[in-house]
N, C-alpha and C positions, 0 to 999 in steps of 0.2 A: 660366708663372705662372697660374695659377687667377683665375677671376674671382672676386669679393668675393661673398658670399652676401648677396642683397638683404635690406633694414631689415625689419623685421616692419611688416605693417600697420598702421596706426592713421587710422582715421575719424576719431580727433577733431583733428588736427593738419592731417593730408592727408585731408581724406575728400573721395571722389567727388563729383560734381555729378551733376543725376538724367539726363542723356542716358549718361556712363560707364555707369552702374547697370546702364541698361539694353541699351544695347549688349554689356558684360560678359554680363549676365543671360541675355539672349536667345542669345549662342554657349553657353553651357553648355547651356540648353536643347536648341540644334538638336542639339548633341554627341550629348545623352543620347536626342532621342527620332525623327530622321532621318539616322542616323549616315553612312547612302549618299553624302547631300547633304555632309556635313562634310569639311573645314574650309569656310566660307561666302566666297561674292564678295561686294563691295560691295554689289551689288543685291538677294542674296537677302537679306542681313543686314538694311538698311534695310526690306526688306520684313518680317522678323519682328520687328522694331522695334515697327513701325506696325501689328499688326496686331490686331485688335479682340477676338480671343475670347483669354481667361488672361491678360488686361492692364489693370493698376488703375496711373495712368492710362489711358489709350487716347489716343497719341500720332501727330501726324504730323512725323514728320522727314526732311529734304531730308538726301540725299547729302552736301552740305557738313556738316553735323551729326553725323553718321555719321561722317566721317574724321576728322573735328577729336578726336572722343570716341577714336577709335582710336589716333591719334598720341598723344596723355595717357594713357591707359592701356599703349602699348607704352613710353615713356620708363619707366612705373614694372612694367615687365615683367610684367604682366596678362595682355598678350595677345600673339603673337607670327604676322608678315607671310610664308606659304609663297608662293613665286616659282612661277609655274606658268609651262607655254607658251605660254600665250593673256591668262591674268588673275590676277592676284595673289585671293591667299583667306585668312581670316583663321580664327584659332583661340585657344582663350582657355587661358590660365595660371591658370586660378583656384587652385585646391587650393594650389598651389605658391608663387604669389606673396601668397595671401592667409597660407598659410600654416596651412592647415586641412586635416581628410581630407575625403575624396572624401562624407560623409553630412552633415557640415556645409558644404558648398559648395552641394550641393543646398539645403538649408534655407534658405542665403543668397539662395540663388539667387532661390528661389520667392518669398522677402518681399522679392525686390526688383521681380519684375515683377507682383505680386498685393497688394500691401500690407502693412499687420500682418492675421495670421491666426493663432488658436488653433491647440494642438500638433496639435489630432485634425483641423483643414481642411489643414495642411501635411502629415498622412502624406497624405489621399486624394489631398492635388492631386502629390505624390510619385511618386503610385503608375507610370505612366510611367517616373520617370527613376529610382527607388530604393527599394525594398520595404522598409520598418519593419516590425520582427514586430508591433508595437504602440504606442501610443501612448509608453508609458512608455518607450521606445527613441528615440522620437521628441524625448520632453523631458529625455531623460538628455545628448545631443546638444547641445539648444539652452541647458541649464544650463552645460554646459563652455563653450559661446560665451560665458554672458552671465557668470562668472567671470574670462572670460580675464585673465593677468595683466598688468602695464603692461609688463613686461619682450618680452613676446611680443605688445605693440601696444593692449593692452585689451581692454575687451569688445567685440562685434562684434552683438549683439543686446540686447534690452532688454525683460521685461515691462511693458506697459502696463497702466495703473489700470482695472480692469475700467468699462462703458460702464454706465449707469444700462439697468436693462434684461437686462444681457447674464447670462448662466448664467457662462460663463469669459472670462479674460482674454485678449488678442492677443497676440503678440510682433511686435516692430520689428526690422530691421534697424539697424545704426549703421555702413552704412560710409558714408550722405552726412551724416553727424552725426547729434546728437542729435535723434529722429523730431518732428514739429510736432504738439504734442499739442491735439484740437478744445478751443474755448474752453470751459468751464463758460455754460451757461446761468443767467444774473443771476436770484437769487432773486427770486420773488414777493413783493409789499409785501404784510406783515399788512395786515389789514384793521384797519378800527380800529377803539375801543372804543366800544360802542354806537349803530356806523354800521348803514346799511341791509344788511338781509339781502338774500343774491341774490334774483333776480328767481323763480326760480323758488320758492321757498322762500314767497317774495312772493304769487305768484300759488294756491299752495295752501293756506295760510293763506284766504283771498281765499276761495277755493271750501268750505273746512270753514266758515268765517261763515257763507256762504249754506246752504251743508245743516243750521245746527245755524236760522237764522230757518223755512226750510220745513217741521222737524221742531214748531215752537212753534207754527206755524200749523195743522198740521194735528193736534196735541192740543188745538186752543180749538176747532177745528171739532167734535170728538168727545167735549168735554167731561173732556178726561183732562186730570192734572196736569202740566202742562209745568216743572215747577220742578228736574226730573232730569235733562231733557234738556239 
């Protein structure tokens, strides 16, 4: 008898917590860009966990942290435990168990261990694990994520409201839910009706008076009409 074909994803029901993310995140990674190394041991995995360059956060996680995140993700067949000679190694289920192809697993991937990032910082930081011709490949990709239907789990990504400031918008990841979006900054109090002008305003005001008195002083000295000045 055939095993049951696992539930489709869905972050919002089940979603991951941020050490799965990045334990997932991180064996795709190694897959795609030290394949020698691959499938990973304990140690090395924790160590690209933790490790400080192409990681938003920049985390340190103990060994216990690491398994714990392993054992939740292999119950929901994520990841899957090879039995070695010497030391068990792990290797990630992504595509399969998230239930996406191999160009959107990458994109998952990358906004799980770099943050939300615009389509055209997701191809470069790509470039490594998977070649977009261009960007619009890029965001044809992450539109069929943020589409997905409920039937197949939901969306799995999310545009955010572009940043004051920003040229374009980021995309999110939604497999640990819905992303925490920064607070709005608390508008400014009008100012109020016919209060003091800034200071600075204050202070040149301040200095045209005195150029327009030294300008009447030195037309009485010269006997000119000071009445225009």
């Amino acid at each position: 008898m055939s095993a049951p074909f696992p539930a489709p994803f869905d972050g919002r029901s089940q979603p991951l917590d941020g050490v799965q993310a990045r334990v997932l995140a991180t064996l795709m990674e190694k897959s795609r860009t030290v394949p020698d190394s691959y499938p990973l041991t304990l140690n090395s995995l924790v160590a690209g966990c933790n490790q400080k360059s192409s990681r938003e956060p920049v985390l340190q996680l103990s060994e216990g942290e690491v398994q714990e995140a392993l054992d939740g993700l292999r119950r929901r067949a994520l990841v899957v435990e090879i039995g070695g000679a010497r030391v068990a190694r792990w290797e990630h289920n992504f595509p399969r168990g998230v239930g996406v192809p191999d160009q959107s697993a990458v994109l998952l991937s990358l906004l799980m261990l770099r943050g939300p990032q615009t389509a055209g910082e997701l191809r470069i930081n790509a470039e490594r694990w998977h070649r977009f011709a261009d960007i619009s490949s890029v965001e044809a990709f992450l539109d069929e994520l943020a589409e997905r239907s409920d039937e197949r789990g939901g969306p799995l990504v999310a545009l955010l409201p572009r940043a004051p400031g920003a040229r374009e918008s980021r995309w999110a990841h939604l497999l640990c839910g819905a992303p925490q979006l920064p607070e709005a900054a608390p508008a400014s109090a009008p100012a109020p009706a016919g209060g003091a002008l800034p200071d600075r305003v204050q202070a040149l005001e301040a200095e045209v008076a005195a150029l327009r008195a030294t300008v009447h002083r030195l037309c009485e000295q010269l006997g000119l009409d000071a009445a225009g000045a």
